[in-house]
C-alpha angles and dihedrals in degrees: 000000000000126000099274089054091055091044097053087047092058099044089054087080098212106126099226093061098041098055086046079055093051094054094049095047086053091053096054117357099042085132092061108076099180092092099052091047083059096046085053086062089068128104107215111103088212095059089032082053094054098031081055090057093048091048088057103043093047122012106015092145088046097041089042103103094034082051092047087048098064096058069083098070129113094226104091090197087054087046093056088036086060097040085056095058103049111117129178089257087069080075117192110346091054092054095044085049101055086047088058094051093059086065106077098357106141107175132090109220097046092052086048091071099029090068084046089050092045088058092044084056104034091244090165135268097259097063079059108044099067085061097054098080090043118135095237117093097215094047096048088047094056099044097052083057090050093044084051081058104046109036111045094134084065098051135142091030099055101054102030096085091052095064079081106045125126105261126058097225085056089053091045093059096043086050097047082042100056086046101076093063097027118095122257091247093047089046094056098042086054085047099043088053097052087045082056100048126125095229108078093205085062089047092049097048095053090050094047080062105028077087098062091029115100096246121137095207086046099116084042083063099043095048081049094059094049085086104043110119104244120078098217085062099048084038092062093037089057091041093052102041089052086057095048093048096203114167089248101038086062091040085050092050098044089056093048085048087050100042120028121103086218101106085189104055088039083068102040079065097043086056092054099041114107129227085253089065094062099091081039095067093047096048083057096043087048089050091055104048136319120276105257085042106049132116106274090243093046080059095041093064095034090061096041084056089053090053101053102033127090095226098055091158091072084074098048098126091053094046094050086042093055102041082077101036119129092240115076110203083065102035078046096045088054091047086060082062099053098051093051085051088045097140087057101050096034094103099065109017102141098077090052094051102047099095091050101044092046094042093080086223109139093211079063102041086049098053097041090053086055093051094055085047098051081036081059095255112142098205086061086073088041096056088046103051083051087058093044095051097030118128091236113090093208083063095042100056090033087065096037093055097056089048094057094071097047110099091198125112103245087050091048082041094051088046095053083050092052093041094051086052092050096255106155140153117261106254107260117194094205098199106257112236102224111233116250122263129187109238116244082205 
């Protein structure tokens, strides 16, 4: 494609076309910026959004005016999509033009990211400060960060009524604001007042920033919180630590993963451990007790770790422990392992599989005879087809619901089968773990 081509696809106007254009341009005529600019003069958001990025990355000072001129538009998406693309390098008509925006714009979320933009430019603080007592949370919020920008000269002043403001993501930028002149030993005693609050949304919403705030002690405070007794505050301090990454703050998180009673903050760690934990996990369970020994909950978690992480291997003693352990939601959880390892244990299944296929459970017996199929042994699939097809229901669904995960053609072919006889899984209604929000209040 040579550069007519992409110019005439571009002028077509269909967006399709246009944004083939783009990634074409990109690829060999990235020096050339007219046809960005008249990319720029469409009125799709979606070309206008990727022209935008373009614009940035490659010709901001020769996009800049066709960029200012679309804070005119009346699309108030294209006009955010513009704002968010201003940089410096845009020079003057960018930054009259977002002047000019602040005038007669009525929409939040534009303005939301015009007061952002006006500190990324250094439009002026007093283009900010009327939007700091707005009604809307995340403009407020916004402004109060720009405000922190462009009028350092005015801290701590500015900010210091906002801390307390109404809503809790206000009170976060003006303290993240005031943190960058405070010293280390006011910052903490403002932190460690807030930490200490009442009210558990307050305490939620410091912990949610003492990651990103400069205090020595900052992981100290952030292990401290992990026990506190409401879950929005744990859930931030996990969240937090696994962000920061400290060495104690991972060891801290790994014991309260290997140790709470919370099943669900057990898994809200599991889901921000990393694959290099992994070896980590498995150094603190050794240190507690040995596999075949442990507490049933220690090899619990461990097991739950194994299964979701990518070097599985580094849990092999537990795994092998627990495939013989009395309780069978873990013998059973480890066997579930084993079968997705299949092609490393193959050689010397029949030890692995004794408790299970001597306990009389049908969740084991159906496992185990999955283990000796996909092991090649052909009354695996024997033993499984029984289950499937068995008159007792608890055999049935045990063996359907280890079908269900395998992907193979007999396995696809026996559940067709089920599903023709009327064999189903009971409805069962697992309790859904609502996903963690910061609170506006």
């Amino acid at each position: 494609m040579d550069f007519n081509d992409i110019s005439q696809l571009i002028g077509s106007g269909k967006p399709a076309l246009v944004l083939h254009a783009l990634q074409e341009w990109e690829k060999d005529f990235s020096r050339h910026p007219e046809p960005l600019v008249q990319a720029l003069q469409r009125h799709d958001a979606k070309v206008i959004e990727a022209a935008l990025h373009l614009a940035e990355k490659y010709h901001p000072v020769a996009c800049g005016a066709q960029v200012a001129a679309l804070l005119k538009s009346k699309n108030a998406l294209i006009r955010r999509l513009a704002v968010q693309a201003m940089v410096p390098a845009m020079g003057k008509p960018a930054l009259d033009a977002l002047r000019l925006l602040f005038v007669d714009e009525k929409d939040v979320f534009v303005l939301a990211s015009a007061v952002t933009a006006a500190a990324r430019l250094g439009a002026g603080l007093e283009l900010v400060i009327p939007f700091m007592q707005h009604p809307d949370i995340r403009l407020r919020a916004n402004a109060v960060r720009a405000a922190a920008s462009l009028g350092k000269d005015k801290l701590p002043g500015l900010l210091e009524p906002f801390l307390n403001d109404n809503a809790l993501r206000v009170q976060n930028e003006a303290l993240k604001g005031l943190a960058t002149l405070a010293p280390e030993t006011e910052l903490e005693k403002l932190v460690l007042q807030r930490l200490n609050s009442p009210d558990a949304a307050t305490r939620a919403a410091t912990v949610f920033i003492t990651g990103e705030l400069p205090l020595s002690r900052r992981a100290v405070f952030l292990i401290n919180a992990l026990t506190d007794v409401d879950h929005r505050v744990s859930g931030c301090a996990i969240r937090s630590l696994a962000i920061l990454r400290d060495p104690l703050g991972i060891r801290a998180l790994i014991e309260a993963y290997l140790t709470t009673p919370d099943a669900a903050q057990a898994a809200s760690i599991l889901r921000q451990l990393r694959a290099e934990d992994g070896e980590r996990i498995v150094a603190f369970a050794d240190g507690v007790a040995r596999p075949v020994t442990a507490q049933p909950l220690l090899t619990e978690r461990v097991i739950q770790a194994a299964a979701n992480q990518p070097n599985w291997e580094a849990f092999l003693p537990w795994i092998l422990g627990a495939a013989n352990r009395k309780e069978a939601h873990i013998r059973q959880a480890a066997l579930k392992i084993i079968a997705s390892q299949i092609e490393f244990f193959r050689g010397n299944i029949s030890p692995l599989l004794e408790k299970a296929e001597n306990s009389g459970d049908a969740d084991d017996q159906a496992i185990a005879a999955l283990i000796k199929w996909k092991a090649g042994h052909t009354d695996g699939l024997s033993r499984l087809q029984n289950l499937l097809f068995s008159l007792k229901s608890l055999e049935s669904e045990a063996a359907l619901k280890i079908l269900q995960n395998e992907k193979g053609l007999i396995a696809k072919k026996l559940l067709a089968e089920a599903a023709a006889r009327g064999i189903k899984l009971k409805d069962s209604a697992e309790p859904v773990i609502a996903a963690f929000k910061l609170p506006d209040r």
